[in-house]
C-alpha positions in Angstrom: 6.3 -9.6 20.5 4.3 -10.7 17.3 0.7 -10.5 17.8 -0.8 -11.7 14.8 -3.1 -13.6 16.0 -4.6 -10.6 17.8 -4.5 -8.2 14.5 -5.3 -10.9 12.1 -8.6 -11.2 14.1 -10.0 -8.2 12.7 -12.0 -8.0 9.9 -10.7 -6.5 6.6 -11.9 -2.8 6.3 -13.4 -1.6 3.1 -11.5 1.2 0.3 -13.2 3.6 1.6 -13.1 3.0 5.4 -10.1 2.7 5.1 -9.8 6.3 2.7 -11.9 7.9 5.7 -9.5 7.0 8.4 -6.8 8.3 6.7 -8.1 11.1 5.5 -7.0 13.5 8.2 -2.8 13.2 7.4 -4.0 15.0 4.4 -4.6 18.3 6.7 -1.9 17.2 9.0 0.8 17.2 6.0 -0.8 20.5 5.1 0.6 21.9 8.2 4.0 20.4 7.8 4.5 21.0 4.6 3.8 25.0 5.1 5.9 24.7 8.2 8.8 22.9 6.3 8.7 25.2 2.8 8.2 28.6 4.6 10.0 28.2 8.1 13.4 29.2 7.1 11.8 32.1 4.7 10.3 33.7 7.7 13.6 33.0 10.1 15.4 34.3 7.0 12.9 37.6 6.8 12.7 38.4 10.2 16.4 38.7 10.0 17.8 35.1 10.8 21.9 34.3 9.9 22.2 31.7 8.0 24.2 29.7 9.9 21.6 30.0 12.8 18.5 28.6 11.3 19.3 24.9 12.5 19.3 26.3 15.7 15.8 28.1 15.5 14.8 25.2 13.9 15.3 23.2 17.2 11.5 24.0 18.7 10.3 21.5 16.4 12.2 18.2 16.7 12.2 19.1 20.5 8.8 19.4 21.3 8.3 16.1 19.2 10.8 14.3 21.3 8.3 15.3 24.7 4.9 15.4 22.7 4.7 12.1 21.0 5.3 9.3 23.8 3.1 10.8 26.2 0.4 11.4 23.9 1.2 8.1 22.4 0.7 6.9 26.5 -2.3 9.2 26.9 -4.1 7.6 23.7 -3.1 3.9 24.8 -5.1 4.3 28.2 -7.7 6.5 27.1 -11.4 5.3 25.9 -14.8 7.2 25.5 -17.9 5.4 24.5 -18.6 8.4 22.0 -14.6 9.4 20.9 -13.2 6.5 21.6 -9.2 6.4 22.4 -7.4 8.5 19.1 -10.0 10.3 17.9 -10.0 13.1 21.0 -6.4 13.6 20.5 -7.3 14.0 16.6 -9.7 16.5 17.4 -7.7 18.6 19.8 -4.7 18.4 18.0 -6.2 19.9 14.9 -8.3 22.6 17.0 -5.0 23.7 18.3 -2.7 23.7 15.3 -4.9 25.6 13.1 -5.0 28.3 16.0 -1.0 28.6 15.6 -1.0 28.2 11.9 -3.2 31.6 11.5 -0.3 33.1 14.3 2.7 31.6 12.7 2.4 34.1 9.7 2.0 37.4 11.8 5.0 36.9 13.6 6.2 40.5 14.4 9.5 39.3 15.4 11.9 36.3 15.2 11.6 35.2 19.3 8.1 35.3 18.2 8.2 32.9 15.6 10.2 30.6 17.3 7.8 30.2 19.8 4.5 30.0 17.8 6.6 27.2 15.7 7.1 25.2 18.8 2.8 25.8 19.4 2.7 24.9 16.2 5.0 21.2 16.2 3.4 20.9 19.6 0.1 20.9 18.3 0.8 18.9 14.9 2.0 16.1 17.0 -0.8 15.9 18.9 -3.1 14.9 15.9 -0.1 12.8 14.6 0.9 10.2 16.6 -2.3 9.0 17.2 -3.4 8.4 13.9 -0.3 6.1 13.2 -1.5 4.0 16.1 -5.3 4.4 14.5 -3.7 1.8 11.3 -2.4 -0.7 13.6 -5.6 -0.4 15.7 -7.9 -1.0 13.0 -6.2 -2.9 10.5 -5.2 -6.4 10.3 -1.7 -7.4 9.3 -2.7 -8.3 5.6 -4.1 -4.7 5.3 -1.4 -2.8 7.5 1.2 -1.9 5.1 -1.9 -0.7 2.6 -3.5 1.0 5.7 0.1 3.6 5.4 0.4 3.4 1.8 -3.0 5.2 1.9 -1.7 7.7 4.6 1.7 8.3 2.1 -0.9 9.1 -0.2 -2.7 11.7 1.7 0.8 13.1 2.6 1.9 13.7 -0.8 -1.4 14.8 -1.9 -1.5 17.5 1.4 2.4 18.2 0.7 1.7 19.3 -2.8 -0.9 21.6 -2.5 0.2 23.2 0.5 3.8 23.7 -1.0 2.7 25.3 -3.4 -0.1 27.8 -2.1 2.4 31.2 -1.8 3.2 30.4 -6.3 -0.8 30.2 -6.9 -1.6 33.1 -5.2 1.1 35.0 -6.4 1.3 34.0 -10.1 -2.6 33.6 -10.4 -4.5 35.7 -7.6 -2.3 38.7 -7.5 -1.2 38.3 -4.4 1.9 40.4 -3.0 4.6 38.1 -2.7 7.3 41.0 -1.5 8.7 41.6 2.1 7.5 45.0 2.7 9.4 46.7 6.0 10.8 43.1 6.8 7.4 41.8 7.3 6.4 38.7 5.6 4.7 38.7 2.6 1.1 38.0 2.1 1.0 35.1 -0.4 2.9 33.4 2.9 0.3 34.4 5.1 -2.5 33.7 2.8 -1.3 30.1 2.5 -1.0 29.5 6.4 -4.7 30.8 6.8 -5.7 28.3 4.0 -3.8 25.9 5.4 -5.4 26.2 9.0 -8.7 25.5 7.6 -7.9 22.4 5.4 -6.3 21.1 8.5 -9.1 21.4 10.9 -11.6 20.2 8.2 -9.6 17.1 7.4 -9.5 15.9 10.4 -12.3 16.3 11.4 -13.8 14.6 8.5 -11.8 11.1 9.9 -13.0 11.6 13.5 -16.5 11.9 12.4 -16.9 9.3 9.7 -14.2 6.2 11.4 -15.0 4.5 14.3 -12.9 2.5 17.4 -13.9 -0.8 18.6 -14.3 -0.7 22.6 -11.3 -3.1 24.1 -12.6 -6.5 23.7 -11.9 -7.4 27.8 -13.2 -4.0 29.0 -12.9 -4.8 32.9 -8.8 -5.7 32.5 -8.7 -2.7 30.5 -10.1 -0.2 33.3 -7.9 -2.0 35.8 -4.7 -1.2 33.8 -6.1 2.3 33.3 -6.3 2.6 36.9 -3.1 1.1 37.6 -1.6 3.6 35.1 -2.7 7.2 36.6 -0.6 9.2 38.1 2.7 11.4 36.7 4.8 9.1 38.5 3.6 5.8 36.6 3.6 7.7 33.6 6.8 8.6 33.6 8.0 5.5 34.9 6.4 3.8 32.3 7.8 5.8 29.2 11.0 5.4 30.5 10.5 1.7 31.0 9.5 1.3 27.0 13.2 2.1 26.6 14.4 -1.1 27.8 11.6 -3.1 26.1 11.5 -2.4 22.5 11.6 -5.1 20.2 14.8 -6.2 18.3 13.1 -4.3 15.2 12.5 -1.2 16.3 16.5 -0.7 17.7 17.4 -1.5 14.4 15.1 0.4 12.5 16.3 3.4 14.6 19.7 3.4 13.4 18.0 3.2 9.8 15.8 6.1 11.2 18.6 8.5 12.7 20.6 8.9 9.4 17.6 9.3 7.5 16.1 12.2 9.8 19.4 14.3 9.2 19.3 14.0 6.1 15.4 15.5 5.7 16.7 17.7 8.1 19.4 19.5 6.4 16.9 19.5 3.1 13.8 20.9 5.2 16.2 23.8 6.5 18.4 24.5 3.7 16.8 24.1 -0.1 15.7 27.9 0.7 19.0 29.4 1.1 20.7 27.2 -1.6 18.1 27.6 -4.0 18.1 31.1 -3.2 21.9 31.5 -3.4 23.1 29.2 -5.9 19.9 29.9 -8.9 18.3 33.3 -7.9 21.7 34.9 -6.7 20.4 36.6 -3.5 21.4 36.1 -0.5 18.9 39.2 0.8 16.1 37.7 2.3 13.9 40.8 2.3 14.8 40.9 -1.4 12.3 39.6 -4.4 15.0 37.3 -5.5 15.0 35.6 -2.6 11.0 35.6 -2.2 10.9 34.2 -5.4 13.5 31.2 -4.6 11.4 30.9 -1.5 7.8 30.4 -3.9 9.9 27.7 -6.2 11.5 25.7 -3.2 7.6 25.4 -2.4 7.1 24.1 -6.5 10.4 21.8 -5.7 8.8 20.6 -2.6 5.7 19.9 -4.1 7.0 18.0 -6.9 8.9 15.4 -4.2 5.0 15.4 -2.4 3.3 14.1 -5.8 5.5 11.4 -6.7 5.5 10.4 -2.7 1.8 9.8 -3.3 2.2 8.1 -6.5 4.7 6.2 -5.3 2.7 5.2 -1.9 0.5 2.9 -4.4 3.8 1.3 -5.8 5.8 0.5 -2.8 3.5 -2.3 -1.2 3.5 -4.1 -5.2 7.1 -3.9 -5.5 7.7 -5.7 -1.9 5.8 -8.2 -2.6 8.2 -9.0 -4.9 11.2 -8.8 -3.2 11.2 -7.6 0.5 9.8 -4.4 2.0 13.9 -3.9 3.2 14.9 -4.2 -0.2 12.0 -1.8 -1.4 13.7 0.5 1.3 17.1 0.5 0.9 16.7 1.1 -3.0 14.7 4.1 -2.2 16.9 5.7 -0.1 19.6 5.5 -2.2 17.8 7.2 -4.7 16.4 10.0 -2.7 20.2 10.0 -1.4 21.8 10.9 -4.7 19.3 12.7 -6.3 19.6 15.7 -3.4 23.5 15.2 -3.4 23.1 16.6 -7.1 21.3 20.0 -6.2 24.9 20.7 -5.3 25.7 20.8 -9.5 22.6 22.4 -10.8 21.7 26.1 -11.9 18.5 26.0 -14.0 15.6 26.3 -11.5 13.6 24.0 -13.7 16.5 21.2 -13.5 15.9 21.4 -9.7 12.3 19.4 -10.2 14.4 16.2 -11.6 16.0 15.7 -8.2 12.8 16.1 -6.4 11.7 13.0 -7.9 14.2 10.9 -6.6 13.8 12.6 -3.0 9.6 12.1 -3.3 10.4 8.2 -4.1 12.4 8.2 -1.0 9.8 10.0 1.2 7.1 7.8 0.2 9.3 4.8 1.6 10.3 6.7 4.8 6.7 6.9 6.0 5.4 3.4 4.7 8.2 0.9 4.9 9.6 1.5 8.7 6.2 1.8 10.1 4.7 -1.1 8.3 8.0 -3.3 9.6 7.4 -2.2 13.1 3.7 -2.5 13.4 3.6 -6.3 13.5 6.5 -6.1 16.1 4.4 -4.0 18.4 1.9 -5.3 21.4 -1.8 -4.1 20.4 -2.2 -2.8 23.9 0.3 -0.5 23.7 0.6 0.4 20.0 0.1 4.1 20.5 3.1 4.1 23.4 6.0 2.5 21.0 4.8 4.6 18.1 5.3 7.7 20.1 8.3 6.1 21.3 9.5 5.5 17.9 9.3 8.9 17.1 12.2 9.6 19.2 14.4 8.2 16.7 12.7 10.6 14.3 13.6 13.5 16.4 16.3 12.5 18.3 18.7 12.9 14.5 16.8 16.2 14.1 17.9 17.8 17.3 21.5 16.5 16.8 21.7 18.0 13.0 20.6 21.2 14.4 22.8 21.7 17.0 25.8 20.6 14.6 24.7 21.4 10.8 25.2 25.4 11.7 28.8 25.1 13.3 29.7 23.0 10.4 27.9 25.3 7.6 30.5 28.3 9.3 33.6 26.4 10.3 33.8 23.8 7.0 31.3 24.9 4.2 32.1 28.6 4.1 28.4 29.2 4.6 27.6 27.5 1.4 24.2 25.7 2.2 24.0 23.9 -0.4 27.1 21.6 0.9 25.0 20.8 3.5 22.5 19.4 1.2 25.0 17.0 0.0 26.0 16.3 3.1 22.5 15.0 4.1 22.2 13.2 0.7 25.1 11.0 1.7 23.1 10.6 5.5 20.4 9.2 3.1 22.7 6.9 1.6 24.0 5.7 4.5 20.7 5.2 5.8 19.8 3.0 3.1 22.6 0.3 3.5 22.0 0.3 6.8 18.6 -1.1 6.0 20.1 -4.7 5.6 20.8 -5.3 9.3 16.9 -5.0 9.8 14.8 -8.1 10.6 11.6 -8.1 9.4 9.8 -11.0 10.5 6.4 -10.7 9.2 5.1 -13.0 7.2 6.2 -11.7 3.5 2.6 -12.3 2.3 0.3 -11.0 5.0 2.4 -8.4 5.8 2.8 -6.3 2.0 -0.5 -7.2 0.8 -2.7 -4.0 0.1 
């Protein structure tokens, strides 16, 4: 299902087209990474068990699993002469998730956070999806693996501030950081108001400064579109994708699924670990555990910067060897490095590990994409990365439903076992990169 002769037609975008059109993750990743530091602080706060917040967690891998194939579908069979086919979906993603991003922190009650998180995902995923389908759109093979080097960029870049947002205002703007009454704190809600705006902003910065060429046989294309309508054809043709998918993408999923618990179990347990294990509360309404919650955002951050650093690095380094080599190594890195949380007590310690886990992150949203995107048709693109993201959430939904019963039953509610847990998932995840085939052509395919 190699097209290069279709995405090696296109002309080489500039540095700075390129920068524009990628522009927008940097808001996007401000929304996840406030959602990914602060969700278990507010379950925690509103008075969630411990061995419950994979559960609660659950709205957000879930709603992925429905959002991103249809909109993926949507997108594919979609086309304005002024929007074009992504950049609507940009647009009302962003509209939307900076709506639940200035709910999220005035949650009054846990059912109620629950919800505006799913509102939240929902919404996030709307803007997302498209834009990975925006690189293969736009960008040749030669400049593909560049094209998501520069969105790994954006992500760490977005990932570090955003993380970070409850420590500034608390240790440099004054800023209550305290649960007062079991409400959560201000320096929380601050940062999700922040964060709405840089979302909306950013994104709207790439949908009003990239463009979308029209489809080159624009008859054929309104014929398919036509052929397409309707729930039932829809649906049909989702489920179909199934049974299609290249040879790549199955085996990149197995890569995917043990990668995805493992960010999984980190996302929702660094709080209580950190809080537990270094600050010695176990109170979430307590200032202890505030505190924890303010320096998992500093750990979090760290593992951002070096992601974007590392974005740069990643595309060199396979050109040297092979982008599954470049892979594998990283995982195995991010693998151990949170597997050793498990045997440190200084909170400043805690940043080392972060580095190993931000090397890994940087390869989890470059390498698999960039080995999939030459696989992919260029008329459906946006479908199969939607698709894909099923074996993104599909590992998600299975650690939440199991990491809980397992936290109770076999780690005596010690989180941070759990962490080690997914750093062996990470592990895994990277031997399991050598069964991938990655048929690109070495050159075009990691060139910059």
């Amino acid at each position: 299902m190699q097209n290069s002769s279709v995405s090696g037609s296109k002309p080489s975008l500039s540095f700075w087209q390129i920068w524009n059109m990628s522009l927008g993750f940097f808001g996007i990743q401000f929304g996840f990474a406030l959602q990914n530091t602060n969700t278990s602080r507010i379950f925690a706060t509103l008075g969630a068990d411990i061995d419950k917040l994979s559960i609660l967690w659950l709205a957000a891998p879930i709603t992925g699993l429905l959002v991103q194939p249809v909109i993926g579908y949507l997108s594919d069979n979609t086309w304005h002469p002024k929007w074009g086919r992504r950049r609507p979906f940009f647009f009302i993603g962003s509209l939307l998730a900076s709506i639940a991003m200035f709910l999220m922190p005035n949650s009054g009650a846990l059912w109620m956070a629950v919800f505006v998180l799913w509102l939240m995902d929902a919404s996030i995923n709307i803007s997302m999806e498209p834009f990975r389908a925006f690189v293969g759109d736009k960008l040749n093979t030669s400049q593909q693996t560049g094209g998501f080097a520069m969105q790994t960029f954006f992500i760490g870049c977005g990932g570090v501030i955003a993380s970070l947002l409850p420590t500034i205002f608390t240790n440099y703007l004054g800023v209550s950081n305290d649960a007062v009454n079991g409400t959560i704190p201000d320096t929380v809600k601050y940062s999700f108001y922040v964060g709405g705006a840089v979302y909306f902003l950013s994104v709207l910065w790439t949908v009003l400064t990239s463009t979308e060429d029209a489809p080159a046989d624009m008859a054929k294309f309104e014929a398919e579109r036509a052929a397409n309508k309707g729930l039932v054809n829809a649906v049909k043709e989702i489920l179909g994708g199934f049974f299609k998918m290249p040879k790549t993408m199955i085996q990149l999923a197995i890569v995917q699924f043990f990668t995805w618990v493992a960010l999984f179990a980190m996302w929702v347990y660094t709080t209580p670990s950190i809080a537990d294990g270094v600050f010695h509360a176990t109170d979430a309404q307590s200032s202890a555990y505030q505190e924890a919650g303010n320096w998992v955002g500093i750990m979090f951050a760290m593992y951002g910067g070096v992601s974007a650093i590392a974005a740069f690095l990643l595309p060199w380094l396979a050109k040297f060897t092979s982008r599954k080599s470049v892979h594998l190594i990283c995982l195995v890195i991010g693998g151990v490095s949170l597997m050793s949380i498990f045997a440190i007590t200084s909170k400043e310690m805690l940043l080392l590990p972060m580095v190993g886990v931000g090397v890994a992150w940087a390869s989890v949203l470059t390498m698999p994409y960039a080995i999939l995107a030459g696989s992919l048709p260029s008329n459906k693109m946006g479908y199969y990365m939607g698709l894909f993201n099923f074996f993104v959430v599909i590992p998600q939904i299975v650690a939440g439903v199991v990491l809980g019963a397992i936290l109770k039953n076999f780690f005596a509610n010690q989180s941070v076992k759990v962490l080690m847990l997914g750093g062996a998932c990470m592990v895994l995840a990277g031997l399991l990169t050598l069964v991938v085939q990655d048929d690109a052509d070495k050159v075009d395919a990691t060139s910059v």
